[in-house]
Every structure is written in structure tokens, then in C-alpha cells.
C-alpha positions, 0 to 999 in steps of 0.5 A, spaced: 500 500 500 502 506 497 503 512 503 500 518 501 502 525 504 498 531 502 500 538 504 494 542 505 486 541 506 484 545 501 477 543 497 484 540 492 487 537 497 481 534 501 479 531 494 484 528 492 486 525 499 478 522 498 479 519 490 487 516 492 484 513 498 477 510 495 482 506 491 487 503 496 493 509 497 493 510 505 493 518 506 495 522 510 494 530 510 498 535 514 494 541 515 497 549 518 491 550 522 486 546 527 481 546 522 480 543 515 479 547 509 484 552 506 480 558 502 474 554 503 473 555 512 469 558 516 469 564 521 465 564 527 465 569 533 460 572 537 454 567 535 455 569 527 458 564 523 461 566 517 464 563 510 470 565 510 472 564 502 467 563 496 461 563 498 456 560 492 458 555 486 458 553 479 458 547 475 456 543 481 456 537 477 463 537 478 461 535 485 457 530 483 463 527 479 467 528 485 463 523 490 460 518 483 467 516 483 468 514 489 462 510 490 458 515 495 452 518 493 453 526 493 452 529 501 451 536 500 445 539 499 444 545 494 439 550 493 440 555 485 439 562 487 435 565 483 436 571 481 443 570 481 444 576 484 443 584 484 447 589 483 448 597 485 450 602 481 452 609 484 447 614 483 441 609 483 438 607 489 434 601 485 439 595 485 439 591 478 436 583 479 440 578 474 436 572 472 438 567 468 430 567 465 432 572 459 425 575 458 425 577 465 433 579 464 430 584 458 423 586 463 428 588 469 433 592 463 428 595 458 429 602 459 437 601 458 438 596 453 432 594 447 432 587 445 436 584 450 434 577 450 436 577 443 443 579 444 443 575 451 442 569 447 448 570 441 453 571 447 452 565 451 451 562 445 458 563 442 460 562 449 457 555 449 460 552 443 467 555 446 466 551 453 463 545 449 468 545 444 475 546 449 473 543 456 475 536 455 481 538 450 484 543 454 480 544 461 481 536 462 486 534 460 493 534 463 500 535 459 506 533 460 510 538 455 507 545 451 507 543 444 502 537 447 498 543 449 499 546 442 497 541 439 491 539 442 488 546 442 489 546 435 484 540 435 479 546 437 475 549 431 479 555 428 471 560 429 474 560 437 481 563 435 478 570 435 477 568 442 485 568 444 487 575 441 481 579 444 479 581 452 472 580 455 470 588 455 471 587 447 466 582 447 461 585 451 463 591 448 460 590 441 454 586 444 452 591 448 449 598 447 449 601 455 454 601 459 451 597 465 450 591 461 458 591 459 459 592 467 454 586 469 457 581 463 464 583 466 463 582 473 465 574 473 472 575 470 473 582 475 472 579 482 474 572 480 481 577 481 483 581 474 479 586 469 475 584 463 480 589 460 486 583 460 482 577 461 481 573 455 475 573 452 475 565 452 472 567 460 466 569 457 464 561 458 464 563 465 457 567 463 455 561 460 456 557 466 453 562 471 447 564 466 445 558 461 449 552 464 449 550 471 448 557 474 449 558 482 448 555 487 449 555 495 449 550 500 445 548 504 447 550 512 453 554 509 460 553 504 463 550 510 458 544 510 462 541 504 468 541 507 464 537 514 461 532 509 467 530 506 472 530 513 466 524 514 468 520 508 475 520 509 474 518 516 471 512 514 476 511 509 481 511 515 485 518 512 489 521 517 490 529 519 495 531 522 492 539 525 497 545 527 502 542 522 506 546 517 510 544 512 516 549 512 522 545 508 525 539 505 529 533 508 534 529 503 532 526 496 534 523 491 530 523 485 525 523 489 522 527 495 523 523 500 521 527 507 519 534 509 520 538 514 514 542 519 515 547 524 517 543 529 523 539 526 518 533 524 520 529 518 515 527 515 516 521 509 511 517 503 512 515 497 508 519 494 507 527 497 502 532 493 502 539 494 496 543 496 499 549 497 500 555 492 504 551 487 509 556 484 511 560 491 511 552 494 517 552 489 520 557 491 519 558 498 520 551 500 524 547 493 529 553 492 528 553 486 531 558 481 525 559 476 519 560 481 524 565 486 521 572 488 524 577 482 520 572 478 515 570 481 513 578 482 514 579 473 508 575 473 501 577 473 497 574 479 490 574 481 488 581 486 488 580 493 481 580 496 480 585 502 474 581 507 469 583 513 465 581 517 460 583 520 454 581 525 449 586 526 443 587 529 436 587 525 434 586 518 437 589 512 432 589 508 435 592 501 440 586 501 439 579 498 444 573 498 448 575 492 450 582 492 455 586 488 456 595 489 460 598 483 462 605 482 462 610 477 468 610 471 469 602 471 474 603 466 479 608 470 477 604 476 479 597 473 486 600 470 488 603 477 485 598 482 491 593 480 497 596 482 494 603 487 499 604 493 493 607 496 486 605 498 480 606 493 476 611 496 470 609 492 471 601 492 467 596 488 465 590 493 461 584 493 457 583 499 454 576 501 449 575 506 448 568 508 443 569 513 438 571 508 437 563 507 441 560 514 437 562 520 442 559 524 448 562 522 446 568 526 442 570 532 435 571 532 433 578 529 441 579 526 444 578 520 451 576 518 455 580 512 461 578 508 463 583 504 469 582 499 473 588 496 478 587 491 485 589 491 492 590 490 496 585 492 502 585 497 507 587 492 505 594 490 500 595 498 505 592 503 502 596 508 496 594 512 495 598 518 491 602 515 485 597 513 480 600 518 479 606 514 478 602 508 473 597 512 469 604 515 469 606 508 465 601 506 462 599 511 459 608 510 457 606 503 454 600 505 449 603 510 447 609 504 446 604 499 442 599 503 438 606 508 440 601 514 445 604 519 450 597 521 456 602 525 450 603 530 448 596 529 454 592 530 454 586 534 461 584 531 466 585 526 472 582 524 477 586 518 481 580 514 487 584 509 491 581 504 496 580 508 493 577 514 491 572 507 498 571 505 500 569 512 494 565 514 494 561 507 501 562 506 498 565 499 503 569 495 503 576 497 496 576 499 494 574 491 486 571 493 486 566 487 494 566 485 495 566 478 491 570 473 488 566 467 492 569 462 493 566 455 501 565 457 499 562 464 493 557 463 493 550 461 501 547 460 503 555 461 501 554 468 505 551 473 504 543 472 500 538 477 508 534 477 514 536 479 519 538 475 525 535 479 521 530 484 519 524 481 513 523 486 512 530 488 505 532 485 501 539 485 493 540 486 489 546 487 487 553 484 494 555 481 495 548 478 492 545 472 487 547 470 485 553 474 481 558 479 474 556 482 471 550 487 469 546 480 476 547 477 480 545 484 475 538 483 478 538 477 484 538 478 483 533 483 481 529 477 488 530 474 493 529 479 489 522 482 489 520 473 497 523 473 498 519 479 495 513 477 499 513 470 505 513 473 505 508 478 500 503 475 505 498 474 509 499 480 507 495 486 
């Protein structure tokens, strides 16, 4: 039996340990915190439980996948959000409702954009077809080399080429007459953690999966009750975590990583080890290794950081639903300066998620439970956080204007998360949220890869390998890494 040591118990990490373990590897996993979960945890505090990260998901038939392939019947209960969401734009106290129901999309918006369900309908149509036509060929698929990545999307019909050499805003821009439609089809690729002004337009299938082919979904009981669901599992298939225990080096090798080291000393050996910490700053910061060293690593283009808080208040915010988003003016201007501002933006754009809306449980009678996500620069450009509560008072004063509901005399509890206590928590590199964008020269097998280059036993899982961001592709690329690994060690005993 093959002894496997998994670094990290994000979503990547927890399913890869549940796909190995189904199939007879003996795992162990070795987790930083005294909780499970990565990105995917929870904050509780003064009777408020919070979802820490995401807060809803796409694609939740990868999740299907996920418990299909080890013979257990998926666990989680999920409940589709309709409408998806609202957004608030300045200067307009009526917030927008996006519905994935294209003639109630048009009603909501007649008095901006004729013929809206029409142009809807064109747009996700070109984006579907992109999805259909690249999901297995490229988002499913592993690659040992970049000309084998070249040569499988050559099989992709040549009417998607286009795709590679536009941005999202172009597509939105020629399909759309106002302005806010643009900002609304934008929205998935701004805070995934880039702009639509340098996103690539093949991000446009996100709409197509938000609007046309799954939509969103949350999680009955809150985000958190995935990763509960899962740690069941892997109790019954005798998978061990290891709490309070972080990886900070490497012991001897040979070809082979044969140990790592915690903060205590410890070593740790298997035969097989898989990272679920962010895969580039992991060799970098723990392997050494040349390519993946800091000078470089800032050279690339990684995701904004997110700027989170959380708050207990008490009442009924009645303006708010579960998905919210609140924008600016000037998305453009907004959009060129937010990535490498040294300053905090005085009109930020912000997600806010109100789970309490739907989980009575996850607050005190009568109160609300408020995330609220703000995009922005990463360490490398805003080192200096010791100024976050103007930025979360900030916030929170425009929220309470929107929304005619006064939180800051309302508040119960709070708690202020900034990019680097993100980078210092997860070990996320400088407070990047989601690691490497999804640029056309760092996707597929221009991403760092799911197999050590050195190491032959040493594999990679999560969101800043293959394929990419996002709860459904970190599945995926569970998927990945247990069919790497299976190939590799399939004649071995």
C-alpha cells in the first residue's frame, strides 16, 4: 500500500486525499491550522458564523463527479439562487436583479438596453460552443510538455481563435449598447481577481456557466458544510490529519522527495507527497528553486488580493439579498488603477454576501451576518496594512447609504481580514486571493504543472495548478493529479 502525504486541506487537497484513498493509497494530510479547509473555512465569533472564502458555486456537477467516483452518493445539499444576484450602481438607489430567465433579464433592463434577450442569447451562445468545444481538450486534460498543449488546442475549431487575441470588455463591448450591461457581463472575470480589460475573452464561458449552464448555487447550512461532509468520508476511509502542522522545508532526496520538514523539526516521509499549497511560491519558498524565486515570481501577473469583513449586526437589512455586488462610477479608470494603487480606493467596488438571508442559524435571532469582499492590490505594490480600518469604515459608510440601514450603530461584531493577514494565514503569495491570473501565457501547460519538475513523486493540486481558479476547477484538478498519479505508478507495486 502506497503512503500518501498531502500538504494542505484545501477543497484540492481534501479531494484528492478522498479519490487516492477510495482506491487503496493510505493518506495522510498535514494541515497549518486546527481546522480543515484552506480558502474554503469558516469564521465564527460572537454567535455569527461566517464563510470565510467563496461563498456560492458553479458547475456543481463537478461535485457530483467528485463523490460518483468514489462510490458515495453526493452529501451536500444545494439550493440555485435565483436571481443570481443584484447589483448597485452609484447614483441609483434601485439595485439591478440578474436572472438567468432572459425575458425577465430584458423586463428588469428595458429602459437601458432594447432587445436584450436577443443579444443575451448570441453571447452565451458563442460562449457555449467555446466551453463545449475546449473543456475536455484543454480544461481536462493534463500535459506533460507545451507543444502537447499546442497541439491539442489546435484540435479546437479555428471560429474560437478570435477568442485568444481579444479581452472580455471587447466582447461585451460590441454586444452591448449601455454601459451597465458591459459592467454586469464583466463582473465574473473582475472579482474572480483581474479586469475584463486583460482577461481573455475565452472567460466569457464563465457567463455561460453562471447564466445558461449550471448557474449558482449555495449550500445548504453554509460553504463550510462541504468541507464537514467530506472530513466524514475520509474518516471512514481511515485518512489521517495531522492539525497545527506546517510544512516549512525539505529533508534529503534523491530523485525523489523523500521527507519534509514542519515547524517543529518533524520529518515527515511517503512515497508519494502532493502539494496543496500555492504551487509556484511552494517552489520557491520551500524547493529553492531558481525559476519560481521572488524577482520572478513578482514579473508575473497574479490574481488581486481580496480585502474581507465581517460583520454581525443587529436587525434586518432589508435592501440586501444573498448575492450582492456595489460598483462605482468610471469602471474603466477604476479597473486600470485598482491593480497596482499604493493607496486605498476611496470609492471601492465590493461584493457583499449575506448568508443569513437563507441560514437562520448562522446568526442570532433578529441579526444578520455580512461578508463583504473588496478587491485589491496585492502585497507587492500595498505592503502596508495598518491602515485597513479606514478602508473597512469606508465601506462599511457606503454600505449603510446604499442599503438606508445604519450597521456602525448596529454592530454586534466585526472582524477586518487584509491581504496580508491572507498571505500569512494561507501562506498565499503576497496576499494574491486566487494566485495566478488566467492569462493566455499562464493557463493550461503555461501554468505551473500538477508534477514536479525535479521530484519524481512530488505532485501539485489546487487553484494555481492545472487547470485553474474556482471550487469546480480545484475538483478538477483533483481529477488530474489522482489520473497523473495513477499513470505513473500503475505498474509499480
Amino acid at each position: 500500500m502506497k503512503k500518501v502525504l498531502i500538504i494542505g486541506s484545501g477543497l484540492g487537497g481534501l479531494s484528492t486525499a478522498l479519490r487516492l484513498a477510495k482506491k487503496g493509497y493510505k493518506v495522510t494530510i498535514l494541515e497549518k491550522h486546527h481546522r480543515a479547509g484552506g480558502r474554503l473555512n469558516l469564521i465564527e465569533q460572537d454567535g455569527f458564523r461566517f464563510d470565510m472564502g467563496p461563498s456560492f458555486m458553479s458547475m456543481t456537477y463537478e461535485l457530483d463527479e467528485l463523490f460518483n467516483s468514489t462510490g458515495e452518493k453526493n452529501p451536500i445539499e444545494l439550493e440555485e439562487l435565483d436571481p443570481l444576484y443584484q447589483v448597485f450602481f452609484e447614483g441609483n438607489d434601485k439595485p439591478r436583479l440578474i436572472y438567468k430567465d432572459l425575458q425577465k433579464l430584458e423586463e428588469e433592463f428595458k429602459d437601458i438596453e432594447p432587445n436584450l434577450a436577443q443579444k443575451v442569447e448570441e453571447y452565451l451562445t458563442r460562449a457555449g460552443h467555446f466551453f463545449h468545444d475546449t473543456e475536455d481538450k484543454v480544461v481536462k486534460s493534463n500535459f506533460n510538455n507545451k507543444l502537447e498543449y499546442i497541439l491539442k488546442l489546435s484540435r479546437v475549431p479555428l471560429k474560437h481563435l478570435p477568442y485568444l487575441f481579444k479581452t472580455m470588455w471587447s466582447e461585451v463591448d460590441k454586444t452591448f449598447k449601455s454601459e451597465e450591461m458591459k459592467i454586469i457581463f464583466s463582473l465574473v472575470a473582475f472579482f474572480l481577481g483581474s479586469t475584463p480589460f486583460q482577461t481573455p475573452a475565452i472567460y466569457s464561458l464563465l457567463n455561460y456557466t453562471e447564466m445558461r449552464h449550471n448557474g449558482y448555487w449555495k449550500v445548504k447550512g453554509g460553504m463550510y458544510k462541504m468541507v464537514e461532509e467530506i472530513l466524514k468520508i475520509l474518516d471512514r476511509f481511515g485518512v489521517k490529519i495531522v492539525y497545527n502542522t506546517e510544512i516549512v522545508g525539505i529533508g534529503n532526496s534523491n530523485g525523489k522527495l523523500n521527507e519534509v520538514i514542519d515547524q517543529n523539526g518533524n520529518r515527515w516521509s511517503a512515497d508519494i507527497i502532493i502539494s496543496n499549497s500555492d504551487a509556484a511560491s511552494f517552489r520557491g519558498n520551500i524547493l529553492g528553486r531558481k525559476d519560481y524565486r521572488e524577482e520572478k515570481l513578482d514579473k508575473m501577473h497574479w490574481t488581486l488580493a481580496p480585502f474581507t469583513i465581517y460583520l454581525g449586526v443587529k436587525g434586518k437589512v432589508d435592501k440586501l439579498t444573498h448575492h450582492n455586488y456595489f460598483l462605482g462610477s468610471n469602471f474603466k479608470g477604476y479597473a486600470d488603477t485598482i491593480f497596482t494603487s499604493s493607496i486605498n480606493p476611496q470609492k471601492p467596488y465590493y461584493y457583499v454576501n449575506v448568508l443569513s438571508k437563507s441560514e437562520e442559524s448562522c446568526a442570532p435571532e433578529g441579526c444578520e451576518n455580512i461578508y463583504i469582499l473588496c478587491p485589491v492590490p496585492d502585497l507587492r505594490y500595498k505592503n502596508d496594512w495598518s491602515d485597513k480600518e479606514d478602508l473597512a469604515s469606508n465601506i462599511i459608510s457606503d454600505l449603510s447609504n446604499r442599503t438606508g440601514f445604519d450597521i456602525e450603530s448596529n454592530l454586534i461584531t466585526k472582524k477586518i481580514m487584509a491581504p496580508d493577514d491572507w498571505a500569512k494565514s494561507l501562506n498565499l503569495y503576497k496576499g494574491s486571493g486566487l494566485g495566478l491570473a488566467h492569462d493566455i501565457d499562464q493557463v493550461g501547460a503555461f501554468r505551473p504543472r500538477n508534477k514536479d519538475e525535479e521530484f519524481s513523486n512530488l505532485y501539485y493540486v489546487g487553484a494555481s495548478t492545472t487547470p485553474g481558479t474556482g471550487l469546480p476547477m480545484v475538483i478538477i484538478s483533483s481529477k488530474l493529479v489522482t489520473e497523473r498519479i495513477e499513470k505513473d505508478y500503475a505498474n509499480i507495486s
